[in-house]
N, CA, C and O of each residue as an XYZ file, in Angstrom:
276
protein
N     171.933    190.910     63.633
C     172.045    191.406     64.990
C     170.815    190.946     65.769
O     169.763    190.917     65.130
N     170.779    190.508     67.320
C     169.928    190.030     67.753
C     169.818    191.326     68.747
O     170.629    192.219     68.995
N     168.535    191.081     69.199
C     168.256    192.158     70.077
C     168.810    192.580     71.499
O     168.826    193.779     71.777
N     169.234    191.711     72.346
C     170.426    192.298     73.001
C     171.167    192.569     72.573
O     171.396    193.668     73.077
N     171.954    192.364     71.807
C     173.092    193.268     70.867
C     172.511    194.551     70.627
O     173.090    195.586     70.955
N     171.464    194.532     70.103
C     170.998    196.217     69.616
C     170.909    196.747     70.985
O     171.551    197.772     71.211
N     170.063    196.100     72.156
C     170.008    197.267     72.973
C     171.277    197.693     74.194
O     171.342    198.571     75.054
N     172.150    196.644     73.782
C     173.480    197.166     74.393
C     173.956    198.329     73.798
O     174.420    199.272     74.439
N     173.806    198.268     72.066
C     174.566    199.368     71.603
C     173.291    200.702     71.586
O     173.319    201.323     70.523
N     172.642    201.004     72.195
C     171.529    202.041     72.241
C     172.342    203.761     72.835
O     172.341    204.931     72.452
N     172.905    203.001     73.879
C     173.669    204.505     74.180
C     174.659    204.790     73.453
O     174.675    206.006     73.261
N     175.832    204.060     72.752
C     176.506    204.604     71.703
C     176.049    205.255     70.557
O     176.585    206.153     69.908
N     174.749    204.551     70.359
C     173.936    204.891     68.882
C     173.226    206.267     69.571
O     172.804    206.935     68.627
N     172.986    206.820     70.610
C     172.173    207.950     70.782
C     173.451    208.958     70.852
O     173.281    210.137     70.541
N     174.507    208.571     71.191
C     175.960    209.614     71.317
C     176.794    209.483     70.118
O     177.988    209.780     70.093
N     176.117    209.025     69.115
C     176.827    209.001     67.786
C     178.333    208.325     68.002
O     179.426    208.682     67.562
N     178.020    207.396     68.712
C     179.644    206.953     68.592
C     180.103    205.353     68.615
O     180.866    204.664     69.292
N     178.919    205.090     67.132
C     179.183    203.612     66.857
C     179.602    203.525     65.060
O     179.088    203.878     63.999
N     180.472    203.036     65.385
C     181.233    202.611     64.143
C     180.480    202.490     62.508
O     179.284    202.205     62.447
N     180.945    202.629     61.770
C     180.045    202.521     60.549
C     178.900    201.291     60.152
O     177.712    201.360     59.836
N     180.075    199.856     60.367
C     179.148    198.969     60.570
C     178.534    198.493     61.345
O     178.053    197.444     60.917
N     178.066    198.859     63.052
C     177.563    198.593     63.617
C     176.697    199.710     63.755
O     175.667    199.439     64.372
N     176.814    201.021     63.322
C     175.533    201.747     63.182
C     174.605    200.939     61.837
O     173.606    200.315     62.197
N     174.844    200.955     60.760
C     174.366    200.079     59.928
C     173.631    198.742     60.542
O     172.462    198.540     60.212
N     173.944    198.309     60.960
C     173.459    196.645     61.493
C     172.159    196.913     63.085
O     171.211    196.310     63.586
N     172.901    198.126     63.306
C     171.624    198.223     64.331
C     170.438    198.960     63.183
O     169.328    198.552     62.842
N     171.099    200.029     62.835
C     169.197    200.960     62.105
C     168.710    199.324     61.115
O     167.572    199.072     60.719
N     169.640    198.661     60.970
C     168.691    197.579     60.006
C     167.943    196.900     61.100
O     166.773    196.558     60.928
N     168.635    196.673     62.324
C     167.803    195.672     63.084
C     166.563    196.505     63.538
O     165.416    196.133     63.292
N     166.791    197.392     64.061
C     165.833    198.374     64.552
C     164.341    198.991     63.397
O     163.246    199.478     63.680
N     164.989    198.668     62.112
C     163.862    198.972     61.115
C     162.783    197.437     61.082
O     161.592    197.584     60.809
N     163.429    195.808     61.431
C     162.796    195.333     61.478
C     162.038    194.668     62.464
O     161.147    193.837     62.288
N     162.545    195.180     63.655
C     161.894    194.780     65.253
C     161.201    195.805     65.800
O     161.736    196.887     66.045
N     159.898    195.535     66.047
C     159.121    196.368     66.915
C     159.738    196.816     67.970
O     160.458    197.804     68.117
N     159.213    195.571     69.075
C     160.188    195.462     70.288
C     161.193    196.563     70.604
O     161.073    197.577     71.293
N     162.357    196.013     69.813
C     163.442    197.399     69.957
C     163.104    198.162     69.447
O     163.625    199.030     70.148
N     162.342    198.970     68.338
C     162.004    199.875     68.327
C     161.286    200.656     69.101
O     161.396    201.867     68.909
N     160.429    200.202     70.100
C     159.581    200.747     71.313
C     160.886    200.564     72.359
O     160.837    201.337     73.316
N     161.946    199.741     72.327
C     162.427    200.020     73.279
C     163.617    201.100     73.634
O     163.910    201.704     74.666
N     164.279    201.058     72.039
C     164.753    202.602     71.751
C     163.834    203.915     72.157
O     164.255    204.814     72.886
N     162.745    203.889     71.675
C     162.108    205.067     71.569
C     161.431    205.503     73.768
O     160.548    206.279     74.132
N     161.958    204.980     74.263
C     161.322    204.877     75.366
C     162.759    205.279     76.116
O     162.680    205.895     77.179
N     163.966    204.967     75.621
C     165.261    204.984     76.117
C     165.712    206.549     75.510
O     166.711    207.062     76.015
N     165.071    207.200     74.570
C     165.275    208.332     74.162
C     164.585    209.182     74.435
O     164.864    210.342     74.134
N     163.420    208.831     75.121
C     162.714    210.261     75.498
C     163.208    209.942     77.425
O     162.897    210.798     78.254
N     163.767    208.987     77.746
C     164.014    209.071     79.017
C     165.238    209.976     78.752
O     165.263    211.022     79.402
N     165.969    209.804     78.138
C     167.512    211.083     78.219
C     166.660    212.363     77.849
O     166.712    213.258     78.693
N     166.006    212.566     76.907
C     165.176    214.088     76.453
C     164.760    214.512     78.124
O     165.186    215.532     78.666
N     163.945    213.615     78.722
C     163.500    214.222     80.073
C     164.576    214.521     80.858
O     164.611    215.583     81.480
N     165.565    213.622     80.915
C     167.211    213.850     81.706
C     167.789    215.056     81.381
O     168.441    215.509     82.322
N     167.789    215.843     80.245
C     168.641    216.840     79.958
C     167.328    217.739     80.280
O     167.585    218.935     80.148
N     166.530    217.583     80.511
C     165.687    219.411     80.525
C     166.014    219.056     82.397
O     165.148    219.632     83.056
N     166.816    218.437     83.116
C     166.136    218.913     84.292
C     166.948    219.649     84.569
O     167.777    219.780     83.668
N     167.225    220.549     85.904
C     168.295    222.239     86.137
C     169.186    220.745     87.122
O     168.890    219.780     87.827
N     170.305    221.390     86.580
C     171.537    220.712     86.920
C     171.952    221.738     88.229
O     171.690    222.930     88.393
N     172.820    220.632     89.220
C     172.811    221.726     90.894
C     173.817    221.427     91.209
O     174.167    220.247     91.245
N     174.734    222.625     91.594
C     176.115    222.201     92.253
C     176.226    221.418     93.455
O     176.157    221.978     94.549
N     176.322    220.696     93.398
C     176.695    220.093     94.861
C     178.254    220.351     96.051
O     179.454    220.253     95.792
N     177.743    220.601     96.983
C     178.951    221.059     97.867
C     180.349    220.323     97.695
O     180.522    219.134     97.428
N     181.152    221.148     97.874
C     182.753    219.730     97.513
C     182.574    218.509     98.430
O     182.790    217.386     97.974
N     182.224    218.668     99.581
C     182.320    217.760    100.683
C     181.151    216.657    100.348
O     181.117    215.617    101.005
N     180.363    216.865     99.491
C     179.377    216.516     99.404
C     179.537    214.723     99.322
O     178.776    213.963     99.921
N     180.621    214.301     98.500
C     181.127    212.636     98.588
C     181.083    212.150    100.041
O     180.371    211.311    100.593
N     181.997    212.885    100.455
C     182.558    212.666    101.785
C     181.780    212.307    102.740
O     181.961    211.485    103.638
N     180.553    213.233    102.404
C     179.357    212.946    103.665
C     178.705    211.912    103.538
O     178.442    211.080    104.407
N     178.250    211.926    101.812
C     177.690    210.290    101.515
C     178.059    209.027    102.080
O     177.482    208.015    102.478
N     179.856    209.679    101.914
C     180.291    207.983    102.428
C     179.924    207.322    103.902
O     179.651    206.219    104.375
N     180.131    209.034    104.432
C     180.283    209.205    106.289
C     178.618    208.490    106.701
O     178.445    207.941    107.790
N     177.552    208.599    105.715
C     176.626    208.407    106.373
C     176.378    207.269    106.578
O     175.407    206.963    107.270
């Protein structure tokens, strides 16, 4: 696996929803590349910061106005 390949599959691999052998083929690539390994680890604490923030309803109309503006 070359490293765009691994970091395409980064969000499947953080949502558990990559196949047997392509989870396999990435943790191997990822055990032997720095690189992607700093670049995983930088892509996972950006979602860790994403989920602590307070989630806000937004008004129904709220599309509508976006578009209007």
């Amino acid at each position: 696996m070359n490293c765009r390949k691994s970091r395409a599959l980064f969000s499947d691999f953080y949502d558990h929803g990559l196949d047997q052998k392509s989870h396999k083929a990435l943790i191997a690539h990822l055990s032997g590349c720095s690189e992607c390994q700093k670049e995983y680890d930088s892509f996972n604490k950006i979602l860790v910061i994403l989920k602590k923030l307070n989630k806000y309803d937004v008004p129904h109309d709220y599309i509508k106005d976006i578009r209007n503006f």
